[in-house]
N, C-alpha and C positions, 0 to 999 in steps of 0.2 A: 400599519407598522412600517419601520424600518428594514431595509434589508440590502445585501450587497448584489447590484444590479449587473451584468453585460449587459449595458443598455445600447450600444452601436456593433457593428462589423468592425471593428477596428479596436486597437490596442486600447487597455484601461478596461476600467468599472465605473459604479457610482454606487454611495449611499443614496437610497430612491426611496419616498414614501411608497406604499404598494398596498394592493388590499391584505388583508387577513386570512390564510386560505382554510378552506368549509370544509368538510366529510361530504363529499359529493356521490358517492359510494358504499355502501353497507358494509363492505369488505376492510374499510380503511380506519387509521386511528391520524388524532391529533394530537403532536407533542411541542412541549414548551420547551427550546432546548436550552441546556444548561451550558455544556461547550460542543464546538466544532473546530475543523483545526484545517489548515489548508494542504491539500496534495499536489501534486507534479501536474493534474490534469486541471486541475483550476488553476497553476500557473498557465499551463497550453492557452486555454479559452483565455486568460486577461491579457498576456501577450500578440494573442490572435494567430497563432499560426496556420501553416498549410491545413491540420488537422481539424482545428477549431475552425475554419473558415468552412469546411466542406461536411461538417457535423452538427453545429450548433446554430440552432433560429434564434434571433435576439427579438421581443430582450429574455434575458432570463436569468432567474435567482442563481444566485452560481451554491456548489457547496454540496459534499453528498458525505462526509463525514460527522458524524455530530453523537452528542449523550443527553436525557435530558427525559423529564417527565410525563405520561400519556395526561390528557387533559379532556378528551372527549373520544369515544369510539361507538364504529359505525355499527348497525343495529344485528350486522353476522358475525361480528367479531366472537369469536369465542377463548380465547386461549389469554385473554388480555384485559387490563381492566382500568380504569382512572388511577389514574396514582403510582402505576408500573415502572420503574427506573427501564431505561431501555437505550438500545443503538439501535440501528439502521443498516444491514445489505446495501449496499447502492444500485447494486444489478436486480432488476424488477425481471423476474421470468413469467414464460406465457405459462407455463403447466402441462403445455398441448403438444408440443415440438416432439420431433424422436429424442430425444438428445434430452429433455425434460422425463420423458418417462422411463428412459433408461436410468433415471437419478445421475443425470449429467447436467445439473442447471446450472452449471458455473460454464458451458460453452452451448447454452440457451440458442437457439438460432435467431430468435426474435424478443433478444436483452433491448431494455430498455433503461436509462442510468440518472440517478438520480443529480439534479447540477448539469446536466448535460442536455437529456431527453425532455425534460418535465422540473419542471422550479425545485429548487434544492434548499437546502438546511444552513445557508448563511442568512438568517433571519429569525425573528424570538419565536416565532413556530412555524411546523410543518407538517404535511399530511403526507403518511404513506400506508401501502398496503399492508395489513396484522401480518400477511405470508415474508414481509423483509423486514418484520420488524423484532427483535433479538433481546430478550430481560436479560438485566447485568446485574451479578452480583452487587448488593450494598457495600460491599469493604473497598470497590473498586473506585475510585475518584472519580468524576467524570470528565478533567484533564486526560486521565488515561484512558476511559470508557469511551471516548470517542476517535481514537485514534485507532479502532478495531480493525477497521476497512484496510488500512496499509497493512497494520500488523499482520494480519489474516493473508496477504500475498507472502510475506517472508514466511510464516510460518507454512502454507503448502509448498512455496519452496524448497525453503530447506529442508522439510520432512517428508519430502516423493522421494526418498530412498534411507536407506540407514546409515546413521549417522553416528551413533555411538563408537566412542573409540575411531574414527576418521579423523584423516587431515582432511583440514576443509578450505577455501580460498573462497574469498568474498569479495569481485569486481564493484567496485563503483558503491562507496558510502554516505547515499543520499541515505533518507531518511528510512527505506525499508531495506537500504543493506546495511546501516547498524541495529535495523531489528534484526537481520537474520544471523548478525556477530551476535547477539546476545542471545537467540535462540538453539544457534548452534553450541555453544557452548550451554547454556542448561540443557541440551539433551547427551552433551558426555564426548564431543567432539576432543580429539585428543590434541591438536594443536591449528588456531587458525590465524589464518592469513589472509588482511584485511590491503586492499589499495584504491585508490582515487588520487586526484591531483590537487586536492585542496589540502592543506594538512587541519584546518578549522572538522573537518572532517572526521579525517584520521585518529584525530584525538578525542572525541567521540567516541569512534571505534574502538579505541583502549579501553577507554572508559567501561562499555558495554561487552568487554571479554577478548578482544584480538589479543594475540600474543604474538604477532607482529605486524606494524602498520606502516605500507610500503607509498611514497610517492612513486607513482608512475613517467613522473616528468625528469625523475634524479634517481629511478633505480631501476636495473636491470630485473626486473621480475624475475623473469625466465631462470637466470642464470641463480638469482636468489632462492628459487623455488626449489630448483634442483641441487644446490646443496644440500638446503635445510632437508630434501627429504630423498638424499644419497643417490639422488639419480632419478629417483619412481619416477616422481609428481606425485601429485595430489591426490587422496581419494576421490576427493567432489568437492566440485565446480562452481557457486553460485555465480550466476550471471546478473547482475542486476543494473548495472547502468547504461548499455543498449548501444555502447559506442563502438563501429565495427572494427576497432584495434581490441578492443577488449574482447567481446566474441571469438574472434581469431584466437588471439593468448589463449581461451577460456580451453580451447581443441587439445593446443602445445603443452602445457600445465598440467592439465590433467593424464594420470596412469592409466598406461592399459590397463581396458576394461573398468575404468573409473565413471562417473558420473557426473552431467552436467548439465544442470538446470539453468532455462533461460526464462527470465522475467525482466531481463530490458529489453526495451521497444526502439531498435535502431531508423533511424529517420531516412536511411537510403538502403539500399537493395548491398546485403553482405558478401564479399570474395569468401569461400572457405576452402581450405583443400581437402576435401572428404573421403579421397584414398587416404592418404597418408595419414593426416590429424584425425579422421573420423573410424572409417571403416575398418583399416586395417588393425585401428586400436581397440577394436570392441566396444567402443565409449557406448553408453546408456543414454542418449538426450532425450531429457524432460522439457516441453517449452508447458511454460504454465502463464495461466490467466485466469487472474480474481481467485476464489478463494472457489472451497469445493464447500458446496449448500447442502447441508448447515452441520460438516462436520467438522471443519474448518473451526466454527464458530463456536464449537463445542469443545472445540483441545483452545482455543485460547483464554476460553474461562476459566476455565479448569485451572490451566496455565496461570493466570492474573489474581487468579481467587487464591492458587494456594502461596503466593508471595515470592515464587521460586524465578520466577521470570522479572529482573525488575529494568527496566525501561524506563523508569524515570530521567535517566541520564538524557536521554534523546529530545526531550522536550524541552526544549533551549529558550523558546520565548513564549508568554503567555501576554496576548492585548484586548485590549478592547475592538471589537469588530470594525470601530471607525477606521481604525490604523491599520485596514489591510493591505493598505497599499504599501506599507513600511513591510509588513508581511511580505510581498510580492515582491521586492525589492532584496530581502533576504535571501529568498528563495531565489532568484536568480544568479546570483553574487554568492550559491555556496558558504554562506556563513551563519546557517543554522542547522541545525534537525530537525525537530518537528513545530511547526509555530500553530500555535492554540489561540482561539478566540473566547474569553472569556466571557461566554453571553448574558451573564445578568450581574 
């Protein structure tokens, strides 16, 4: 089969013939996938950065997002069956860890990821374990069904604290802080406040429920912030593009005693002032990663199934898996949302 390869140490992919991968395992199923869609961490690895260079052994199938049909499953499989509509966990846990038996496997000590760890789901199929593998409702497209994995971090985000009736500020409108402008607002959020420096973005972000979408390059957040909301700030915080100006903002913006979730991954070591901006203001910091297993996965069914949540807006380009590299090129350059590989 075809599949999308990191076939060197060094920037780029390839389209690579490869073998077909088995049920090598009792435990595993085989799926033919329908779509997958590319994230910020399969930009990491094609770029090749500090992170991808000190994480990832080449070569290896890239891709840990995906929807798509069971076709063959392993001989302990119980919960799952040929012909299953299904997504994928990307985070593979041991079961054994403290932190797994506390039903903590979303900070698993020995995660293992799919695209990353072990060949991934940019290819017409893939093998993983029944225990990461998630039935999706049939009304749900698999355009949308595959985008669960990102979905699923905005949505622990913005829902690790209460949200209803809250001002809410939304840093950095990549593709899972317009998921979480659109989540915040279907769970009742009373007015949000969407910024990034791209307006290709921003307008996204409208799209998807901001009621207001601020360049950070041509507007005073701060001072905007605190008009609009007579002084306080903000109830809560989402963090999500990892830039440590933005982080800092995320401290100032937010009201005593308000809340601030972090799910962006800043690339150097953060200044904060934690008397002031932190402590003294009773702030609640949330840092999250990955989604929590498998409740997570269970509110955005829910969520997707009942039509209340619509997302469509985000998904801005739909290709053929040959043209990922026009993908990768989007995604660097800020001018899309979510970009979907149409695999069959």
């Amino acid at each position: 089969m075809k599949a999308i390869v990191k076939t060197l140490p060094a920037f780029g992919a390839e389209v690579c013939d490869v073998p077909e991968p088995q049920i090598t395992a009792s435990n595993q199923v085989k799926i033919r996938t329908q779509a997958t869609s590319i994230c910020g961490t399969d930009y990491h690895i094609y770029s090749w950065d500090r992170w991808a260079a000190g994480r990832v052994k080449t070569p290896r199938i890239m891709g840990h997002e995906f929807a798509g049909e069971i076709v063959e499953v392993g001989s302990d499989v119980a919960s799952l069956k040929v012909g299953d509509y299904v997504s994928g966990e990307s985070h593979w846990t041991c079961g054994r860890c403290p932190q797994c038996l506390r039903n903590e496997r979303h900070v698993c000590a020995n995660t293992r990821i799919l695209g990353v760890d072990v060949d991934g789901c940019f290819a017409p199929y893939v093998v993983v374990p029944e225990a990461s593998t998630w039935k999706n409702d049939r009304s749900v497209p698999p355009h949308l069904a595959c985008i669960q994995d990102p979905l699923g971090n905005a949505v622990h985000t913005a829902l690790s604290g209460e949200i209803i009736g809250r001002t809410v500020a939304v840093l950095g409108c990549g593709p899972i802080g317009i998921f979480a402008v659109a989540i915040a607002k279907t769970a009742g959020a009373s007015a949000i406040f969407a910024t990034d420096t791209k307006d290709f973005r921003l307008n996204l972000a409208t799209q998807l429920g901001a009621d207001a979408a601020l360049n950070v390059l041509n507007t005073d957040i701060e001072a905007y912030i605190k008009e609009r909301t007579e002084g306080i700030g903000v109830d809560v915080v989402l963090e999500m593009s990892g830039a440590p100006s933005a982080i800092q903002q995320a401290m100032r913006i937010c009201r005593y005693g308000g809340r601030v979730s972090l799910l962006g991954i800043p690339s150097q070591p953060v200044q904060l002032d934690m008397a002031e901006d932190m402590i003294f203001k009773g702030l609640t910091i949330h840092c999250i990663v990955g989604r929590r297993l498998y409740e997570t996965w269970d509110t955005m069914r829910s969520l997707l199934a009942s039509g209340r949540l619509d997302i469509e807006p985000a998904i801005t380009h739909r290709l053929p898996f040959e043209e990922f590299a026009y993908g990768m090129e989007l995604m660097r350059d800020g001018l899309c949302g979510k970009v979907v590989f149409d695999m069959e």
